[in-house]
N, C-alpha and C positions, 0 to 999 in steps of 0.2 A: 504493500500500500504506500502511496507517495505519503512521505512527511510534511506537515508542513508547520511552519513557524508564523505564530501571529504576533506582528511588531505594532507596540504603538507610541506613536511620537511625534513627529513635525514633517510639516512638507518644504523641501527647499525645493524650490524650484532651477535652483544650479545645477542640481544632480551631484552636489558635492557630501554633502551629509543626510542626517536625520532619513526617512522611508526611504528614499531613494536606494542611497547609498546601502540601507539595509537588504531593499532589493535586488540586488545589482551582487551583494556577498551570497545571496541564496540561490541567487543563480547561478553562482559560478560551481557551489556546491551541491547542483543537485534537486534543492529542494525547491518546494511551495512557499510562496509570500503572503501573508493576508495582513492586511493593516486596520488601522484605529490611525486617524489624524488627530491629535492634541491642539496644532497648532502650527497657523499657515503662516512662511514668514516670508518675503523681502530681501533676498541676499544674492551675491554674487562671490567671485572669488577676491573681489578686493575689502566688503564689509558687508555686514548688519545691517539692513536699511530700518526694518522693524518687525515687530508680531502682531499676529491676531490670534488671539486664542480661542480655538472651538468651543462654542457652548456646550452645557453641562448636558442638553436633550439629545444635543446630535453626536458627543462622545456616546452616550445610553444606549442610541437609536443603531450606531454604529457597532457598539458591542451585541447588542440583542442579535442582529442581521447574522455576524459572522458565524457565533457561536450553535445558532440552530440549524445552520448549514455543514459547519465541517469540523474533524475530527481534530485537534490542537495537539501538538508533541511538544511544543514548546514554545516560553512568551518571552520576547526582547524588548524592555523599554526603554524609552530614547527621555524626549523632552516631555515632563509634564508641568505646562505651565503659571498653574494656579492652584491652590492649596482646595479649593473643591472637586478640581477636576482629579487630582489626585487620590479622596478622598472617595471618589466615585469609583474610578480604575480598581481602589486598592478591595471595596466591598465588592465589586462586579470578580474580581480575580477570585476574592474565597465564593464568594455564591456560588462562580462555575464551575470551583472545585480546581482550576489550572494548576499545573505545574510545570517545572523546568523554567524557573522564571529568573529572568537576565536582566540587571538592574544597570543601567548606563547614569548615574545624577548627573544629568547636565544642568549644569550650571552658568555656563556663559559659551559666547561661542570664540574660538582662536583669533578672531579679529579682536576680542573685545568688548562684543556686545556681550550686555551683562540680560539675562533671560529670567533667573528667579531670583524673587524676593527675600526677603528673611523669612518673611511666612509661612513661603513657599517649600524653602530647605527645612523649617522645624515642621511643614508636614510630611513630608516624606521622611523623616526620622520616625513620626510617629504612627505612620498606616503603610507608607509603602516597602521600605528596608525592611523591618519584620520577616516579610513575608517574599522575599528575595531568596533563591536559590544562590544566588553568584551574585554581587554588589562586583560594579569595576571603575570605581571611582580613578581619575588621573589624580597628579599630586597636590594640583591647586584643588579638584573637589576634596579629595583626602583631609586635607587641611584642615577647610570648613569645616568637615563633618566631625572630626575627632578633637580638636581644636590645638593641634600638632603643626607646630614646623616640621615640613621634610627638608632634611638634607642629605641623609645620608639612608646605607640601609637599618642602621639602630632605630635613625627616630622611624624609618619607613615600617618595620616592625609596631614598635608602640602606638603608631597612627592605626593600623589594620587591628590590632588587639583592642583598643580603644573602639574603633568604627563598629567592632564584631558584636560587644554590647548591646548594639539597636536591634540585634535581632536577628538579622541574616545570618543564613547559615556558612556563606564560604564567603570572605573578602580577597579580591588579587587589584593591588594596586597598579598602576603603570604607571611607569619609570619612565618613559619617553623622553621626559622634558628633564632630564639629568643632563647633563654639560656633554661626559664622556660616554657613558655607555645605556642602553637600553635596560633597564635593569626590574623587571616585574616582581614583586612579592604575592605570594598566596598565602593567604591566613586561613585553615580551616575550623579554627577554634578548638583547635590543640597544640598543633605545631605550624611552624613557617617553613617553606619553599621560594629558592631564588630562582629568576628567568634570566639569565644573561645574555647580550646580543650585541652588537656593534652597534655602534650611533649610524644612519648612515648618513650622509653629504647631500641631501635631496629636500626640497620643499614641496614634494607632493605627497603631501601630508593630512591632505584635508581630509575626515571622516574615517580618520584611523580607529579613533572612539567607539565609533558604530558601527564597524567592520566588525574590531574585536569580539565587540560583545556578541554580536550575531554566530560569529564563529562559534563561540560559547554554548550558542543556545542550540547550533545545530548536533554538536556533538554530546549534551545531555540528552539531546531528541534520541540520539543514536547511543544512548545511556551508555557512552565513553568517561571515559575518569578527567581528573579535569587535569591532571597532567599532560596528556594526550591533547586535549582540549586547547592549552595554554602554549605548549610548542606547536601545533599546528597554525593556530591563531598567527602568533609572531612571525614565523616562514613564509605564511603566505603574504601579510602587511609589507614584507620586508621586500617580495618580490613583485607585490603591485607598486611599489611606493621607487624599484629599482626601475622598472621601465615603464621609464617614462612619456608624458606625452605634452605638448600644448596644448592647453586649453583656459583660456583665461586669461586676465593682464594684471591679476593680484598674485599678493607675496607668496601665496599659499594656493596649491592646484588640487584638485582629486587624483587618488591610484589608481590604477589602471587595473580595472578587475578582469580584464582578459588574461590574466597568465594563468596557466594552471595550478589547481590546487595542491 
């Protein structure tokens, strides 16, 4: 039976992150896409222009449609904009019983735009992480969440031990945005695991976030260990993000999800 992954989160219309980019990882793996928009925004590869966040009926209207249609292996969230919409997602995920659920907190986007509020972060502390199979915060959402400087893999540790608290059951931070090296932590809430990797020399970088986590959620589909999970993840980022393509006149491009997996 085809698997498929229901993503919900933001439409960019660059095709550089958020559904898009979600679709575009499930393709390349294989699977089925089904989505939930959160939240239509305004952007390009150079910034942020703005949001508009889906109302609360047509999230509702959107989750009811999918769900009495097709069989869910696994849920990838991206952007949840508002502390209600969140709060909705988080009851609709236990009502439907979901699992394999992949937790992205985005927080702002790599130009800068800032996306949630303080509201917004203490709701998803409080209904959505819970109930997260996998949280993959980067090091600035890390931060927030745990209220930890990262700079090294020590604090990177005590940040994920700290984060593991809210509820979720597995934390892996990413390291990306380290100076020298690619360096991810997995927290299972017992022990820590490192991901090492070479920084590479490339700015197409855009929708690494939401790559990842997708990756993530396909290979819980495929109830792989997150080991497996974790290094297939990084390989394939490292080889969309190697060959390269034009597209855009911002700092920051999309990966090139044609290579093989």
């Amino acid at each position: 039976m085809q698997k498929i992954v229901l993503c919900i989160g933001s439409y960019d219309q660059s095709g550089c992150s958020g559904l898009i980019a979600d679709i575009k990882t499930l393709m390349a793996y294989r699977f089925y896409a089904v989505t939930i928009i959160t939240a239509i925004t305004s952007q390009n590869t150079q910034r942020v222009e703005g949001m508009y966040p889906v109302p609360l009926e047509m999230i509702g209207q959107q989750f009811d449609t999918i769900i009495e249609d097709f069989e869910i292996s696994a849920v990838k969230i991206g952007l949840m904009p508002y502390p209600k919409a969140i709060e909705l997602v988080a009851t609709l995920l236990k009502g439907f019983g979901l699992s394999n659920i992949v937790l992205d907190p985005v927080m702002a986007s790599s130009t800068g735009f800032t996306f949630l509020k303080e509201d917004a972060i203490q709701a998803l502390k409080e209904n959505l992480i819970p109930l997260a199979d996998v949280l993959t915060p980067n090091l600035s959402e890390a931060a927030i969440l745990s209220g930890i400087q990262i700079t090294d893999t020590n604090s990177m540790k005590d940040a994920a031990a700290k984060i593991a608290e809210l509820g979720c059951k597995n934390v892996i931070i990413k390291g990306g945005h380290f100076e020298q090296r690619a360096i991810d932590c997995l927290y299972d809430g017992s022990k820590f695991n490192f991901f090492d990797a070479p920084k590479l020399a490339t700015n197409k970088s855009r929708g690494t976030g939401d790559t990842f986590a997708t990756i993530i959620a396909v290979h819980l589909a495929k109830k792989q260990d997150l080991y497996t999970a974790i290094d297939n993840a990084k390989k394939f980022i490292a080889r969309a993000m190697s060959h390269q393509f034009k597209i855009g006149n911002g700092p920051e491009g999309p990966l090139n999800y044609h290579v093989p997996i």
